[in-house]
C-alpha positions as CSV (number, residue, x, y, z in Angstrom):
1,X,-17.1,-21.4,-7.1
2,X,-17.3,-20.4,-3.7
3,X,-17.9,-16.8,-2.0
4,X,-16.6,-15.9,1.2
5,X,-20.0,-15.1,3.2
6,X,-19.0,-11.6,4.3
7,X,-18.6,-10.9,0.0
8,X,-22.4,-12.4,-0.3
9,X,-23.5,-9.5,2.3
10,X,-22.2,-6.7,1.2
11,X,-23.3,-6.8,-2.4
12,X,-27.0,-6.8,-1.3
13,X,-26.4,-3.6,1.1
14,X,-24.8,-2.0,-1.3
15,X,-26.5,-2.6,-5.0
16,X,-29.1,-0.4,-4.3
17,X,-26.7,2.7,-3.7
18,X,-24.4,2.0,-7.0
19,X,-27.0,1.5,-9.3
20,X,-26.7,4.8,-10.8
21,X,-22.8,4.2,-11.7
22,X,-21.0,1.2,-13.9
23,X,-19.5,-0.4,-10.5
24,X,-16.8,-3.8,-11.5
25,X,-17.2,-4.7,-7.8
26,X,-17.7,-4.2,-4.6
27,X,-14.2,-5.0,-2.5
28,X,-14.6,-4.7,0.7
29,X,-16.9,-3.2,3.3
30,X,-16.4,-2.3,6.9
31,X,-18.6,-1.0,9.4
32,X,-17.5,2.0,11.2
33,X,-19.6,2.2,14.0
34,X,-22.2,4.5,15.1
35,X,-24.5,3.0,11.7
36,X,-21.8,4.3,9.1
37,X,-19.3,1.8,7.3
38,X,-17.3,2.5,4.4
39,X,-17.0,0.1,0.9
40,X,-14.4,0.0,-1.6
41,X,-15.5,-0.6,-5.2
42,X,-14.0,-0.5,-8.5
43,X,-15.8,1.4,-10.8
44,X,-15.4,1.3,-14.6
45,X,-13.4,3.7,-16.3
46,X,-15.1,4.0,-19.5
47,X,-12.2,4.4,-22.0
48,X,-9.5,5.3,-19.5
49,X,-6.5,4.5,-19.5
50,X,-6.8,1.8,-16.9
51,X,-10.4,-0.4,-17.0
52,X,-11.4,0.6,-13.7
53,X,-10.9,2.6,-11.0
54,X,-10.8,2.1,-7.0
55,X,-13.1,4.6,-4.8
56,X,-14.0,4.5,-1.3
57,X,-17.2,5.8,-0.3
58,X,-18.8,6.5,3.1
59,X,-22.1,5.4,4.2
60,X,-25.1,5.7,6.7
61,X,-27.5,2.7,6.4
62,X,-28.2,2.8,2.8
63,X,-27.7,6.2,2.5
64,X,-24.1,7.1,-0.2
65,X,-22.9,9.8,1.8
66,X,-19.9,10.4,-0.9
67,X,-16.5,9.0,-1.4
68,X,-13.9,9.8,1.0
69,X,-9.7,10.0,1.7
70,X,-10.2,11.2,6.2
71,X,-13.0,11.2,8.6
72,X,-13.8,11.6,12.3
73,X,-16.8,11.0,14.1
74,X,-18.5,13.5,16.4
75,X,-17.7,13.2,20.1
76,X,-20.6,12.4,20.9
77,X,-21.4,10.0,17.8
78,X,-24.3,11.8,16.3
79,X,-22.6,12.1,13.0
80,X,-19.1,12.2,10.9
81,X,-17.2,14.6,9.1
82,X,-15.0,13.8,6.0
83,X,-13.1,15.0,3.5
84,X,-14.1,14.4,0.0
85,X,-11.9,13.2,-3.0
86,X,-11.2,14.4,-5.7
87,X,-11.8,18.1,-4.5
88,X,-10.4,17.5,-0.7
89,X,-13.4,19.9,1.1
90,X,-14.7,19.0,4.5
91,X,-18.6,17.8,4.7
92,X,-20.8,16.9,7.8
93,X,-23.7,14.4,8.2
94,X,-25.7,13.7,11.2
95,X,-28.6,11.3,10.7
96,X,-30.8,13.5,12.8
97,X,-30.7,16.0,10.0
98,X,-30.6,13.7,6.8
99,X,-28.2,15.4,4.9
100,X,-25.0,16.4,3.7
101,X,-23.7,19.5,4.5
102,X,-20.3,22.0,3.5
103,X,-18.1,22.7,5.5
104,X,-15.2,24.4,3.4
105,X,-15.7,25.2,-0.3
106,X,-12.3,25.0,-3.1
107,X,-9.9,23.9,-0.3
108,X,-7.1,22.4,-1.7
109,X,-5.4,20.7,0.8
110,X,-5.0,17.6,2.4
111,X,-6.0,16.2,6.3
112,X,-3.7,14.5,8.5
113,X,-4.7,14.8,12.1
114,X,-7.9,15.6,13.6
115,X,-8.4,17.7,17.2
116,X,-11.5,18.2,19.0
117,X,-12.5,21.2,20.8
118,X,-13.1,20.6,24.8
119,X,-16.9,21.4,24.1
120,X,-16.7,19.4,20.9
121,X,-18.8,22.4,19.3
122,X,-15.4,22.3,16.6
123,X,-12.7,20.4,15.1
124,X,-9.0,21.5,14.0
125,X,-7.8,19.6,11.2
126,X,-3.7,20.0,10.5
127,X,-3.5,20.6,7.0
128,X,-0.2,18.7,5.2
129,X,0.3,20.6,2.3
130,X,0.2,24.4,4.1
131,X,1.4,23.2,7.5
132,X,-1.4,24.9,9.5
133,X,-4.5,23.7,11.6
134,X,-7.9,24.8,9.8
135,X,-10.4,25.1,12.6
136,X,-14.0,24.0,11.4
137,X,-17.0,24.9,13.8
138,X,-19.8,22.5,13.8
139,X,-23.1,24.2,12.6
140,X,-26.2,23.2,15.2
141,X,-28.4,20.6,13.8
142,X,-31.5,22.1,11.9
């Protein structure tokens, strides 16, 4: 049996970050840009209804940043935002801090276009399900 070389690669950058989970397999990785990529992976279901499930999951090196549905990068391309699934909140990471942080809390509601400030010091995000543009200011790095 023979593996497409692109399959071979991503399972080593990846095991490492699924240990902690029952993963099926890794589907497909793609690099982003900017040192982030994302990976789609079916995950077991233990007992569900359906023997596995399909998640995709945002990452920085080796770093699992968390599983995903929207992003946008940073103007400048010192970081990403995203918004998370299943709870659809908004969450930043710039490498130059090293960690996740909140940007909304218990907002249920889903992204469908991003804007960017002029100064790129915030982002609007038009909202589907209430019709409106969220504005989210970017926090200075710490």
């Amino acid at each position: 049996m023979t593996f497409p070389r692109f399959a071979l690669l991503a399972v080593p950058l990846t095991a490492s970050a699924f240990a902690q989970r029952d993963y099926v397999a890794v589907e497909d990785c793609r690099e982003l840009g900017h040192g982030f990529r994302y990976c789609q992976v079916a995950e077991d279901t233990h007992g569900g209804f359906e023997a596995s499930m399909h998640h995709s999951y945002l990452f920085y090196g080796e770093h699992k940043l968390g599983n995903y549905s929207a992003y946008t990068f940073l103007p400048n391309g010192e970081g990403i935002i995203w918004q998370s699934i299943p709870q659809p909140d908004f969450f930043l990471f710039r490498p130059a801090e090293g960690k996740v942080r909140a940007l909304t809390h218990n907002l249920w509601d889903v992204a469908d276009k991003w804007r960017w400030s002029k100064d790129g010091h915030s982002v609007s995000v038009y909202l589907l399900n209430s019709k409106q543009w969220l504005r989210l200011p970017i926090p200075p790095v710490i």
